[in-house]
C-alpha positions as CSV (number, residue, x, y, z in Angstrom):
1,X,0.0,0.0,0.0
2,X,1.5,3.1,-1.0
3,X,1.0,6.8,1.0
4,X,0.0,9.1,-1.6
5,X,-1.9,11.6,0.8
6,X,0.6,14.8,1.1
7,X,-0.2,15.4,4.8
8,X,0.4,11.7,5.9
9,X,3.5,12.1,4.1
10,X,4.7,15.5,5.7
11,X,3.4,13.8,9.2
12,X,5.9,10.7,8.0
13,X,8.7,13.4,6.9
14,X,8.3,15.1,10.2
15,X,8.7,12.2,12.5
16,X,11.6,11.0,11.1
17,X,13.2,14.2,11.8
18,X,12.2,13.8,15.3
19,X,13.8,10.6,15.5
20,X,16.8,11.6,14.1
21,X,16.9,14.6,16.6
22,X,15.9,12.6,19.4
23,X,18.2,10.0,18.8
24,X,21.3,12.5,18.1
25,X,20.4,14.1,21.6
26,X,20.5,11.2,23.6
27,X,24.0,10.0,21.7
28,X,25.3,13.3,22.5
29,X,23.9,15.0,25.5
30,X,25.0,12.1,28.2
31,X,28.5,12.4,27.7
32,X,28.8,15.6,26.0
33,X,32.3,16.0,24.3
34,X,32.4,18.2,21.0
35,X,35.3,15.0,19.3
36,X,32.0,13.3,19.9
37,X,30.1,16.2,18.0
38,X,32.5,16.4,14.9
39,X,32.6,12.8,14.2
40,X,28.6,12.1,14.8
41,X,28.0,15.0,11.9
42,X,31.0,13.7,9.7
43,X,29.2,10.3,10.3
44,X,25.7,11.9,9.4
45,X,27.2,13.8,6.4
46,X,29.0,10.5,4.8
47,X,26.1,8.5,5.0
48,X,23.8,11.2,3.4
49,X,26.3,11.6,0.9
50,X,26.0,7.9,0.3
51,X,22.8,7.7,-0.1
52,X,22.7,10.9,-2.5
53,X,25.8,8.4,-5.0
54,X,23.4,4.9,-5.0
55,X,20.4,7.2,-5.5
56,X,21.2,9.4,-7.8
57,X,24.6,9.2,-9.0
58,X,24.1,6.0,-10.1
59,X,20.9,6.6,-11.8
60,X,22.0,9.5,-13.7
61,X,25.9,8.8,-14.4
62,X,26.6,5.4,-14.2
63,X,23.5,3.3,-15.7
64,X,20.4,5.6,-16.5
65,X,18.9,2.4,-17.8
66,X,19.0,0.4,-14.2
67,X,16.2,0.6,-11.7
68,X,16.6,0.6,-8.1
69,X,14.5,-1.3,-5.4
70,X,16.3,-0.6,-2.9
71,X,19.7,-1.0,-1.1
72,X,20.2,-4.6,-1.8
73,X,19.6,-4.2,-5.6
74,X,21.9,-1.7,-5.2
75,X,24.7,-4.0,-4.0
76,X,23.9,-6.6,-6.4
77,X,23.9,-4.2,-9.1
78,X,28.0,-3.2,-8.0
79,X,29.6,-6.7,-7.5
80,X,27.5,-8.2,-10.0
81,X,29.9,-9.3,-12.8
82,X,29.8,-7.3,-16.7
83,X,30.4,-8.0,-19.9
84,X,33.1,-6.5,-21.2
């Protein structure tokens, strides 16, 4: 079943920003230590970069013709072997 209601999917967007909040607050805030601050947004900022190359670099650059379903595709699409 797919959402295709706008406000059910800004309610979805807008909880998982609180999550991600919520969850970076309680990583951080115990044992505050700003190392801990630098690596937790270099950590946040790889893995959206990450996501940004199997979603759209990929797509665009690489093979325009694939399709993604996911992450897993995604990996079998890499390591899968090509004709030269």
């Amino acid at each position: 079943m797919d959402i295709t209601s706008p406000k059910i999917l800004k309610l979805k967007g807008a909880l998982f920003l609180f999550l991600g909040v919520l969850s970076g607050a309680l990583l951080l805030f115990p044992d505050y230590d700003p190392r801990r601050l630098v690596l937790f947004a270099i950590t946040l900022w790889a893995f959206c970069r990450a996501y940004y190359f199997c979603f759209y670099v990929l797509h665009h650059y690489a093979d325009p013709s694939f399709r993604y379903a996911g992450l897993w595709s995604i990996v079998q699409y890499l390591f899968k072997k090509r004709k030269p």
